[in-house]
C-alpha positions in Angstrom: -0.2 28.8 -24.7 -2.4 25.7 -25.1 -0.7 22.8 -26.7 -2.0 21.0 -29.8 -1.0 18.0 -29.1 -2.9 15.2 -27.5 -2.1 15.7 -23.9 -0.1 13.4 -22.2 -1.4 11.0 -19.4 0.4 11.4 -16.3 -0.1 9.7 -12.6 0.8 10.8 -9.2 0.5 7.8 -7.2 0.8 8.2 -3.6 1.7 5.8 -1.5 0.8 6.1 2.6 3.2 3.1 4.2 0.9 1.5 7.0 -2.0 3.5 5.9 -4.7 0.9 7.2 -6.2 0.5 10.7 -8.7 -1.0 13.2 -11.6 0.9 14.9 -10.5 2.2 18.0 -12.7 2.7 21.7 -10.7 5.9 22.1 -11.9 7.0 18.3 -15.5 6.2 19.2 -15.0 2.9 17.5 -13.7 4.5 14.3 -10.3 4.6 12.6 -7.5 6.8 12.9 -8.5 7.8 9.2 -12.2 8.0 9.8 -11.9 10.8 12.3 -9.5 12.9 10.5 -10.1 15.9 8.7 -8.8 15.0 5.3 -11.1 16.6 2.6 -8.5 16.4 0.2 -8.5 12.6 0.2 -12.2 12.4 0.6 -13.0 14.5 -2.7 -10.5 11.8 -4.3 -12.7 9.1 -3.0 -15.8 10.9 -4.2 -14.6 11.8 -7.8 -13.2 8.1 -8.8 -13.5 4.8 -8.0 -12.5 2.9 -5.1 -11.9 -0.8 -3.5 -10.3 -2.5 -0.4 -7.1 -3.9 -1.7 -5.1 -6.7 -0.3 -1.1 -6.3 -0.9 -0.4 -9.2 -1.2 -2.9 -11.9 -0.6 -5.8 -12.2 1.4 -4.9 -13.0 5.3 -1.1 -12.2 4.4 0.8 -9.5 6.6 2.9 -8.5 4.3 6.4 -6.0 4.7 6.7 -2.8 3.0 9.3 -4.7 0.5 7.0 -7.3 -0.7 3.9 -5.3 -0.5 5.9 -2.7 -2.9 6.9 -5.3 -4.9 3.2 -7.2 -5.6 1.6 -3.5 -5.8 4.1 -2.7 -8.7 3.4 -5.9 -10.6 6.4 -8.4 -9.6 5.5 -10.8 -7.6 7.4 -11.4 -4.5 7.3 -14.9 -4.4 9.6 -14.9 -7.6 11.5 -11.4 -6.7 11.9 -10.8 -3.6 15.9 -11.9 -2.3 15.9 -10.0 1.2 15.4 -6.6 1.9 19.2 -5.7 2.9 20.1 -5.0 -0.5 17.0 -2.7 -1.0 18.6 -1.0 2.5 21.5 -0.6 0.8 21.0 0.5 -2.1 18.9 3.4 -1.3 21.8 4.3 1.3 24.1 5.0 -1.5 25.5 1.4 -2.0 26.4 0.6 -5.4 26.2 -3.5 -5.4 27.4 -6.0 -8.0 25.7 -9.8 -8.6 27.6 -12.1 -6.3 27.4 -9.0 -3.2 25.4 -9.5 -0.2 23.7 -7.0 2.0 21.7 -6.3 5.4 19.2 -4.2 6.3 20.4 -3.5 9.6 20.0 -1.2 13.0 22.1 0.3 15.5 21.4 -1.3 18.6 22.4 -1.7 22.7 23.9 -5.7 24.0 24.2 -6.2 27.1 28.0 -7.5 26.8 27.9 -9.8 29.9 24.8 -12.0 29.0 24.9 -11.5 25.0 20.9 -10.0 25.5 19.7 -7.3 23.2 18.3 -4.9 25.4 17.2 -2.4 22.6 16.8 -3.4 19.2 17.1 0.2 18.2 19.7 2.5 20.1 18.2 5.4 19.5 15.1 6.7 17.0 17.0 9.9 16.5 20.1 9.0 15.6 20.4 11.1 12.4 24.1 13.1 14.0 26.0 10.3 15.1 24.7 7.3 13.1 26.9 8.9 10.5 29.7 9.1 12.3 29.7 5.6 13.4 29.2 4.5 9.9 31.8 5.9 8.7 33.9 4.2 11.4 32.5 0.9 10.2 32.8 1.8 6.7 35.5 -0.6 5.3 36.9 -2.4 8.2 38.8 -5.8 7.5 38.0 -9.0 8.6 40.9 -10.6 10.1 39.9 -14.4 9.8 38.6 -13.0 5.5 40.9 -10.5 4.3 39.4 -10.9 0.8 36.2 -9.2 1.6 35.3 -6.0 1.6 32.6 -4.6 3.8 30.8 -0.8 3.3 28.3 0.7 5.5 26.2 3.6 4.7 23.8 5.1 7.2 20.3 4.7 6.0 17.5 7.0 8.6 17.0 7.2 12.5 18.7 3.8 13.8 19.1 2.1 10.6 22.0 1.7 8.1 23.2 -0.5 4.7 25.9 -2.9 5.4 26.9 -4.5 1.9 29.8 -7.6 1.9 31.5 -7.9 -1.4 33.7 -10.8 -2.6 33.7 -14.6 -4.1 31.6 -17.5 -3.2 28.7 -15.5 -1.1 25.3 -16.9 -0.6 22.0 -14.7 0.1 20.3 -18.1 2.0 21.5 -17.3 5.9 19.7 -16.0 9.2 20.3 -12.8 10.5 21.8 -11.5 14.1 18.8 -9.7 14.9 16.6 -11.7 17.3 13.4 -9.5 16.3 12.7 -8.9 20.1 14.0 -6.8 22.7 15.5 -8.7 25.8 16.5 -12.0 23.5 20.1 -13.3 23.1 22.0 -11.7 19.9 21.4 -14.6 17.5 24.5 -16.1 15.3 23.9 -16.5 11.4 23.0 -20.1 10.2 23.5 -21.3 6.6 20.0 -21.8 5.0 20.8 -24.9 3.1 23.8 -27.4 2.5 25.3 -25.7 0.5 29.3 -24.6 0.6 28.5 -21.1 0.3 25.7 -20.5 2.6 28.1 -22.4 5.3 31.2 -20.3 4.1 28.8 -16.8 4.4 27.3 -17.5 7.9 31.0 -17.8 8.7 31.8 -14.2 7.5 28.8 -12.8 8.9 29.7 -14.0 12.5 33.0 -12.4 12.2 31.9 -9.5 10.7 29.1 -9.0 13.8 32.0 -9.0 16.0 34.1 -6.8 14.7 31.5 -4.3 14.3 30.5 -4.4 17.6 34.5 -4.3 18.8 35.0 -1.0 17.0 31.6 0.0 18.6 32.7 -0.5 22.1 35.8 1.6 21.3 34.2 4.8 19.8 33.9 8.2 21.9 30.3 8.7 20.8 29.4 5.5 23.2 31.7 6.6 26.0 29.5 9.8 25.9 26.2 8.6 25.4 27.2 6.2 28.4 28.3 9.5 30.4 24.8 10.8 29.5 22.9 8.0 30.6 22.0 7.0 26.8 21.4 3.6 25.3 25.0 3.2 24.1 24.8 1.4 20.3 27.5 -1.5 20.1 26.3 -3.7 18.2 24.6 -3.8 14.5 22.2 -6.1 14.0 22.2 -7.4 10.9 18.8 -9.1 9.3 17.3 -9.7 5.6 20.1 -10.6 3.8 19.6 -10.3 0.0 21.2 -10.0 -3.4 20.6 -7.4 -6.4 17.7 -8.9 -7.7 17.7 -9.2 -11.3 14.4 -8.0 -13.0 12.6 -6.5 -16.0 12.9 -3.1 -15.6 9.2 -1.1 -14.7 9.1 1.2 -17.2 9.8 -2.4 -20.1 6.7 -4.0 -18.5 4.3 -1.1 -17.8 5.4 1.4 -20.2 5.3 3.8 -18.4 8.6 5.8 -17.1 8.3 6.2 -13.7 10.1 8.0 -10.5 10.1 8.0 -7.0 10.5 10.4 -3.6 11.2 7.6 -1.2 13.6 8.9 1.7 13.1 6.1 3.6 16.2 3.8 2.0 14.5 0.1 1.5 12.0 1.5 -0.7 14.4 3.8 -2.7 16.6 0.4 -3.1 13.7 -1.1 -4.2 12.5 1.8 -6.9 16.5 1.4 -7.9 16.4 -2.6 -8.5 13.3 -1.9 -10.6 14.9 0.9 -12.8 12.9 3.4 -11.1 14.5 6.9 -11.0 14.7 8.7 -7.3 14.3 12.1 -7.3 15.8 14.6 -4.7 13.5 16.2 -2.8 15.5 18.8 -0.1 13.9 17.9 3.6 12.5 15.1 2.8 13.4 12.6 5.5 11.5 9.4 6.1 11.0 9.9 9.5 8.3 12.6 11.4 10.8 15.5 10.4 9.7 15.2 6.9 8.9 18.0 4.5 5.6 16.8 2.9 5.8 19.4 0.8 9.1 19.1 -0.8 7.9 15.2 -1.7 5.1 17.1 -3.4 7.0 19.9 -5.4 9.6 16.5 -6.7 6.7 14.7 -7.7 4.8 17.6 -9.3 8.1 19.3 -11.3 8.8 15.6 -12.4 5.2 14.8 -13.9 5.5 18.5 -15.7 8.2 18.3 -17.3 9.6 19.7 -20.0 6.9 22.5 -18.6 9.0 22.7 -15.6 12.5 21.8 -14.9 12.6 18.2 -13.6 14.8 17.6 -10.2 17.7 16.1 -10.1 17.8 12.2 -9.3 20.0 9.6 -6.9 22.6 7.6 -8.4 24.3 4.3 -5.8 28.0 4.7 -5.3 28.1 8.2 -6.7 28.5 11.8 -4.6 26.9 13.6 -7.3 23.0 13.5 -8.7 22.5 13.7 -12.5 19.8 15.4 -14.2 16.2 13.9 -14.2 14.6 13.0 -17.7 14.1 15.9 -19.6 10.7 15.2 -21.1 9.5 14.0 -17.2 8.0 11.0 -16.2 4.8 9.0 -16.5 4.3 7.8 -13.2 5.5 9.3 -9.9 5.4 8.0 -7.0 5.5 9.3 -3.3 6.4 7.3 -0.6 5.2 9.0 3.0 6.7 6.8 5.7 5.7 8.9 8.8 2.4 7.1 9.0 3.7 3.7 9.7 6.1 4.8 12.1 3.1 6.4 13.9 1.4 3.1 14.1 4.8 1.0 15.1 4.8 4.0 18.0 1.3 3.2 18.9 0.8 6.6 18.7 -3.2 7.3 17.5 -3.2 10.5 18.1 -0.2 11.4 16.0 -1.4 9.2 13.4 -4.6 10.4 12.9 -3.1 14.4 13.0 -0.6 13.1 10.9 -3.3 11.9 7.8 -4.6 15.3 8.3 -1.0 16.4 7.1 -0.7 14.1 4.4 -4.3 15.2 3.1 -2.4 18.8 2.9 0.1 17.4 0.9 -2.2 16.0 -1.4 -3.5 19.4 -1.8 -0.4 20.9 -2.5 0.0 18.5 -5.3 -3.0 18.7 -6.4 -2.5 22.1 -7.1 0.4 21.7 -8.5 -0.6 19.6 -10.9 -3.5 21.3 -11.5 -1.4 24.7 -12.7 0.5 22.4 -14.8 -2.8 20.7 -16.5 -4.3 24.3 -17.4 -1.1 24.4 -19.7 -2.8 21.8 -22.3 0.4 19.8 -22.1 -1.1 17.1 -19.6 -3.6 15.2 -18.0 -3.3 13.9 -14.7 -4.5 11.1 -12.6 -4.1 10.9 -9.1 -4.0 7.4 -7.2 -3.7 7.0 -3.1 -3.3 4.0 -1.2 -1.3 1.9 1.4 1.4 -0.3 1.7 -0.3 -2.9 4.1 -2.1 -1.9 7.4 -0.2 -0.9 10.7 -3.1 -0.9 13.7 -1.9 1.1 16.8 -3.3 -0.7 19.0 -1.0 -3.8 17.7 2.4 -1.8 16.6 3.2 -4.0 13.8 1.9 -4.8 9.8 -1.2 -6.8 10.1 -3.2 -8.3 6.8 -6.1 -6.1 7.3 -6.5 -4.4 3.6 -6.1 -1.1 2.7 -8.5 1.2 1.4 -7.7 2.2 -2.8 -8.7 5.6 -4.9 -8.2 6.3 -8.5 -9.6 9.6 -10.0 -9.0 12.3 -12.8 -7.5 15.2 -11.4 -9.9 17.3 -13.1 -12.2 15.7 -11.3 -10.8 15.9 -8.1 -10.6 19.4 -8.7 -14.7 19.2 -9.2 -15.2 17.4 -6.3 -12.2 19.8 -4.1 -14.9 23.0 -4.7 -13.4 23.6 -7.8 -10.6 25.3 -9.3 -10.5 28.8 -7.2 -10.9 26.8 -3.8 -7.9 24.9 -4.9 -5.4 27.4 -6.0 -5.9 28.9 -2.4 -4.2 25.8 -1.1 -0.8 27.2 0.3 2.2 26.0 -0.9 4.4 27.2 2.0 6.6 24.2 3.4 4.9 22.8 7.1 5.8 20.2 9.4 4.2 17.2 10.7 2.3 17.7 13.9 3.8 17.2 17.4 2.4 15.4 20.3 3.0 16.0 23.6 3.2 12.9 25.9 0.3 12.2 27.6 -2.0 14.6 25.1 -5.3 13.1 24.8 -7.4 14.7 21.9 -9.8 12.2 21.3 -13.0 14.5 22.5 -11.2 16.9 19.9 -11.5 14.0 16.8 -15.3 12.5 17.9 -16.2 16.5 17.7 -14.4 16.9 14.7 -16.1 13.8 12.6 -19.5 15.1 12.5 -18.3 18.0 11.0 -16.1 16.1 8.2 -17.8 16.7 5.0 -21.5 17.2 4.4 -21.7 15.8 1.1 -23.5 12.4 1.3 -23.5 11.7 -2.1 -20.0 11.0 -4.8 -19.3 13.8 -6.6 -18.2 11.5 -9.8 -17.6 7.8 -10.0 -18.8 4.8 -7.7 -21.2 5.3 -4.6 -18.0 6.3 -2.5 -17.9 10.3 -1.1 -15.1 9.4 1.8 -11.7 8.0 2.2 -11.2 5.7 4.8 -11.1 1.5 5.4 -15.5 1.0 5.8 -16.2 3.0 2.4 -13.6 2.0 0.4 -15.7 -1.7 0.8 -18.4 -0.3 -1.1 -16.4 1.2 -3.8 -17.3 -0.6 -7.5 -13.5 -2.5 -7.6 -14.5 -4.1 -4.6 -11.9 -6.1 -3.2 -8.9 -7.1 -5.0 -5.4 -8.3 -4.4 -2.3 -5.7 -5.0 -0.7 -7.8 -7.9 -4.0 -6.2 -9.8 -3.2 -2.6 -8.9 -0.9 -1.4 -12.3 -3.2 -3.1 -14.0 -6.5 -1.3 -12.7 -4.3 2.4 -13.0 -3.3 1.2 -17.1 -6.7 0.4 -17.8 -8.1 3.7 -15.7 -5.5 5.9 -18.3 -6.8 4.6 -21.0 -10.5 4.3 -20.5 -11.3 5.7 -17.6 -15.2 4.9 -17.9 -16.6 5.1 -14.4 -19.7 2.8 -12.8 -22.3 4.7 -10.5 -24.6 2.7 -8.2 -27.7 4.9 -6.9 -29.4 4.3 -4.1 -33.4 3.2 -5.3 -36.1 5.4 -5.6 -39.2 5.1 -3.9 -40.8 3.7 -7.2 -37.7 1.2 -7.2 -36.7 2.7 -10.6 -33.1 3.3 -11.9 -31.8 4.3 -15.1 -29.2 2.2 -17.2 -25.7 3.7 -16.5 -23.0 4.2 -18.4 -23.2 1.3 -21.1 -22.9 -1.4 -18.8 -25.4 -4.8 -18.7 -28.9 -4.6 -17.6 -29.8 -2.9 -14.0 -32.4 -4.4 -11.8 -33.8 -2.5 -8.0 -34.2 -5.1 -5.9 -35.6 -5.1 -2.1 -34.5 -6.5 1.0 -37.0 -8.6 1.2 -36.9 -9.9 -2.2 -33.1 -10.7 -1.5 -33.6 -12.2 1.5 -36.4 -14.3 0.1 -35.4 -15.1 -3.3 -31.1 -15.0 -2.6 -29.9 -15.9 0.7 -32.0 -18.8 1.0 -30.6 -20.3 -2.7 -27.4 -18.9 -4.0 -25.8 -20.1 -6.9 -22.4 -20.1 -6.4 -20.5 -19.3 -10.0 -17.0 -20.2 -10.1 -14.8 -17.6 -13.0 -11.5 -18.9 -14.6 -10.0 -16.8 -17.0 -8.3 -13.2 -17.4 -9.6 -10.1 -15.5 -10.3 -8.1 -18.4 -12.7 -10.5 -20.5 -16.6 -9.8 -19.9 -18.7 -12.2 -18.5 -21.9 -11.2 -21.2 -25.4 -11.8 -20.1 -26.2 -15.9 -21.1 -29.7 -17.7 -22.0 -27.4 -20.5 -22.6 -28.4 -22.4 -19.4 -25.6 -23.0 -16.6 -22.9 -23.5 -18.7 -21.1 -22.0 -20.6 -17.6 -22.4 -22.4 -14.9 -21.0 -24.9 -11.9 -22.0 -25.9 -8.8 -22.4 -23.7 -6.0 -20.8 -26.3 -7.9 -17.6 -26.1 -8.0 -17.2 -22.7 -11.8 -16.9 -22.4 -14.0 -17.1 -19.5 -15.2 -20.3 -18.0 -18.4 -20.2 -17.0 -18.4 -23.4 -14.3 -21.0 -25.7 -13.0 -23.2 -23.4 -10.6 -23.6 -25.4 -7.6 -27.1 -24.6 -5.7 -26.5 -24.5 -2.1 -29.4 -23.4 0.7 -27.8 -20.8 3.0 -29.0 -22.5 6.4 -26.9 -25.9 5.4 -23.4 -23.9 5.2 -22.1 -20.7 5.8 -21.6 -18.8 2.1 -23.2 -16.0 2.7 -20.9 -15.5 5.6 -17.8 -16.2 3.8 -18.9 -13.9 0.8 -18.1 -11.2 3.3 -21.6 -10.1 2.7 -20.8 -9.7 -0.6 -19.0 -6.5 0.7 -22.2 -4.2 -0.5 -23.8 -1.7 2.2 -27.5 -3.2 2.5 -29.4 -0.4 3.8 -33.5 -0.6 3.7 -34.5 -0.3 0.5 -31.3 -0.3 -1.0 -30.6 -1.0 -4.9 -28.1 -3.7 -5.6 -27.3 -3.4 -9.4 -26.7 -6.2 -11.5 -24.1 -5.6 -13.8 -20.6 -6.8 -15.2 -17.8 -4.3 -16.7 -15.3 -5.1 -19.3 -12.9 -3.7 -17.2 -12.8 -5.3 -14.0 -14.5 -8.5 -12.4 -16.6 -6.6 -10.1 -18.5 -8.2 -6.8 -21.7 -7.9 -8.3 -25.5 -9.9 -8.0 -26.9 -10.5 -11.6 -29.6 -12.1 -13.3 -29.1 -15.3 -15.1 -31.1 -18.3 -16.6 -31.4 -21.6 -14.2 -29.7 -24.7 -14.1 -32.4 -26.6 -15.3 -34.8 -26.3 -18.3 -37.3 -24.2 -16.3 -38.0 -20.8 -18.3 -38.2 -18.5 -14.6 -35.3 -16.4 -14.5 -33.5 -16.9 -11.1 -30.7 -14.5 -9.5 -27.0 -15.7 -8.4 -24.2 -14.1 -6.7 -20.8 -13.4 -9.0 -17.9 -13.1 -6.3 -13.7 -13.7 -6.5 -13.5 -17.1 -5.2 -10.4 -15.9 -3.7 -12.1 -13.6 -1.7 -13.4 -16.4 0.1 -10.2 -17.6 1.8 -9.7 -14.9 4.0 -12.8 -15.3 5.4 -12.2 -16.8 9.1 -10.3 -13.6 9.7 -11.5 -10.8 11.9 -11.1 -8.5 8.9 -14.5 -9.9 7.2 -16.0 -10.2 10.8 -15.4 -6.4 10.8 -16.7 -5.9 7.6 -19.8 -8.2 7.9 -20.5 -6.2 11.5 -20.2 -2.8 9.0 -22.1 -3.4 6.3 -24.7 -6.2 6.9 -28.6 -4.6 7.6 -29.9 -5.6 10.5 -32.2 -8.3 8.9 -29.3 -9.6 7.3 -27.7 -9.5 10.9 -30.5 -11.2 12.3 -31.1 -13.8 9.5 -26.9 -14.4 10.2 -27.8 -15.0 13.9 -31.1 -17.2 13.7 -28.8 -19.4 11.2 -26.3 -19.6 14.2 -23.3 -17.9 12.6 
């Protein structure tokens, strides 16, 4: 039965924690996500529109706690209080202003010289870290009998420890000394303050009880017999209050759920009034069940179509029912990923995209039964967290790439609705490695046979997922506080920009509404742009349009409306400085004969040329470059060295080099 009704716009937005990477020798040069086989994420790519997104800032290598914050539209600098109540939380914690909490690990001291010889006891840890919790769970401090302490066990090595009682500060150090083979640290007041002093004091005694209870426990004594890593001591880092914020669903308007086994990021979705949904075998770790994340998500977008799951209350042993007329916005964390890249594991990680991109399939479908129904219309968004190379086992600020599309058009660009619905829906593990397996020959063999299409299927120039085409995507690069923002004004008007390469006659049609488009050569460019840019700065809100001017160089309106600023366009030659270099290239592929289209969008500040009246009273129209100043700043970093070696021509390379950059 088709509903009559307008139908209702819904998003899946998944979220692939350390999705980003570097090129790799063993890859060919290429990233783990480049040489896997994920057509599902590619026809994404090639049916919206796409952009390199930085988390936080430019430059910044941001934690998954602030990165989800900034990418949800609170910014951490304000927010974020420590991530141990977000640990917490999503362990079960229930936590009251004035409570204090730690994200924290089960770990090995060496008892004689205080030296943490393994910041994490064991990875898989999943039957006894409950049991030691629950040991832990309530103990009393003999020195501060008026506190009480609860410990919940979070995944693998990690639990919640929450301290509850009068006069606590969040401003102290942790135990943890971040490093293996490094003295266990003591807590130090942040500031002057009473409480901070009075806390540190507490957390010292509470570090040594834990770890004298520890010591005691049979599970140790066994693991010793076995030859284990015995876990007796907790470290304890991140210390953080409840934070107090608007709610999501009060500043986007949209009412939103999670999957998120992995606990800091469901404590997170809690403190933001974001519902998390049970999803059985889902994990957080590389036991997961991709596919139960993507039947939550899907049975939570369709509802009242289909019965929403069940959702995750703190402090409580039972779930209560989800929202009976579903959500607007679900997200799905997949954690496995990142842990892949802390492992420095390439292999794994690149088999385990091809699993996520099977997922995504499995949802799509989903969804996609749920559309034909009338009721709905769906939008599907992928992305990362912040970037986790392998080769460096940690967050770096490398960006990630974005996609936003219509499901109908994913479905399109997927080979259409009967190639989808063949997509099984039978639960399947993540991939295993076997130590020493080396499949790289398997993955260079693999990539030339990764999609033939060359051109999008809907949308921007973009037909692939993966770091390198994301940069040519039409939302070029962008920082994650703009993310909701971009999805919000996608739902409502999702009016896409297509750039074509030129013709042969250097003719291309107007597109979609937008400004006036102009083909332009290589060698124009190179003789008309690089050697005299104009260099416009932009004040204002993202979602005014900067309209096509005769007006001169200058151009103003009003401050109390919130109006672009059209600055003072200062002419600089190219071989004085190095602009051109810091524009990133302007972050366009510049093949031969390539067209670089001049336009602007209502929508979104895009990285564009355009044409525009001089400075001075001349009547010859002459071309400058419209950039994000910010984009600028990051520009020292080997991320726009990468990009710059990717995307510049060779004359633009060798015009770079006879400069001497």
């Amino acid at each position: 039965m088709v509903n009559s009704e307008e139908p209702k716009r819904r998003v899946a937005f998944v979220l692939v924690d350390g999705l980003g990477d570097v090129s790799l020798p063993r890859f060919g040069y290429k990233t783990p996500l480049q040489v896997a086989n994920v057509p599902n994420l590619d026809a994404i790519a090639s049916a919206g529109i796409n952009g390199l997104m930085d988390p936080v800032e430019v430059g910044l290598g941001c934690g998954s706690d602030t990165a989800h914050l900034s990418l949800l539209g609170y910014d951490p600098r304000v927010y974020y209080r420590g991530r141990g109540a977000f640990e917490s939380m999503g362990a079960g914690l229930a936590m009251s202003p004035g409570d204090i909490a730690f994200k924290s690990n089960f770990a090995t001291l060496d008892e004689q010289t205080g030296v943490v010889t393994s910041r994490r006891a064991d990875r898989h840890f999943e039957e006894e870290g409950p049991v030691l919790c629950a040991a832990l769970d309530g103990l009393k401090l003999p020195t501060f009998p008026q506190y009480e302490v609860r410990v919940r066990y979070a995944t693998e090595h990690r639990c919640g420890v929450v301290v509850k009682g009068p006069k606590l500060s969040g401003n102290i150090s942790g135990t943890d000394p971040l490093k293996d083979n490094r003295l266990l640290l003591q807590a130090q007041p942040l500031d002057d303050s009473e409480e901070a002093k009075h806390t540190a004091a507490v957390v010292n005694e509470l570090s040594k009880e834990i770890s004298r209870i520890l010591v005691a426990h049979p599970i140790n004594a066994r693991r010793a017999e076995e030859g284990k890593n015995i876990a007796n001591v907790v470290l304890l880092r991140g210390c953080g209050i409840r934070i107090e914020v608007p709610q999501f669903e009060k500043i986007h308007s949209l009412w939103p759920c999670m999957v998120a086994p992995t606990k800091i990021i469901a404590g997170l979705g809690l403190s933001l009034g974001i519902d998390i949904l049970e999803a059985p075998g889902a994990t957080g770790d590389y036991r997961t069940l991709l596919t139960s994340k993507a039947t939550a998500i899907a049975r939570a977008l369709s509802a009242p179509v289909n019965s929403c799951p069940n959702v995750f209350v703190p402090g409580e042993d039972e779930h209560k029912p989800g929202r009976s007329d579903g959500y607007d916005f679900g997200f799905l964390h997949i954690k496995a990923i990142d842990d892949a890249g802390h492992d420095k594991a390439s292999i794994f990680k690149a088999k385990g995209l091809e699993a996520v991109d099977r997922a995504i399939g499995q949802l799509g479908r989903l969804l996609w039964q749920a559309e034909s129904t009338g009721a709905f219309q769906y939008y599907i968004c992928v992305t990362g967290d912040h970037s986790t190379p392998v080769e460096y086992g940690d967050h770096s600020f490398e960006p990630v790439p974005f996609t936003l599309c219509r499901l109908k058009d994913f479905v399109g660009a997927a080979g259409g609705e009967s190639h989808l619905l063949e997509t099984s829906l039978d639960p399947f593990p993540l991939p295993t490695i076997k130590s020493g397996e080396d499949l790289s020959t398997d993955y260079s063999s693999q990539d030339e046979n990764r999609g033939k299409q060359d051109q999008a299927f809907k949308g921007d120039t973009v037909f692939e997922f993966n770091e390198i085409a994301a940069a040519r995507g039409c939302l070029g690069r962008f920082a994650g506080s703009e993310m909701m923002g971009i999805i919000k004004t996608f739902l409502k008007s999702p009016r896409l920009i297509t750039l074509n390469s030129v013709t042969d006659a250097g003719e291309v049609p107007l597109q979609n509404g937008f400004d006036q488009a102009v083909s332009i050569s290589d060698e124009w460019l190179l003789q008309n742009v690089i050697s005299t840019i104009y260099w416009c700065k932009l004040v204002g809100t993202m979602d005014q349009q900067l309209r096509h001017s005769a007006e001169g160089g200058r151009r103003e309106k009003s401050q109390e409306n919130r109006e672009w600023v059209w600055g003072g366009c200062e002419r600089t030659n190219i071989n004085d400085n190095r602009l051109l270099y810091k524009l990133n290239f302007l972050m366009i592929q510049m093949n031969q004969r390539t067209l670089l289209q001049l336009i602007t969008s209502s929508e979104r500040r895009y990285l564009t040329f355009r044409v525009a009246q001089p400075l001075d009273d001349s009547d010859e129209q002459v071309p400058f470059a419209l950039c994000h100043l910010k984009d600028t700043v990051g520009a020292v970093g080997r991320v726009s060295q990468l990009l710059a070696t990717s995307l510049a021509t060779d004359c633009l390379k060798s015009r770079r080099e006879s400069a001497g950059y």
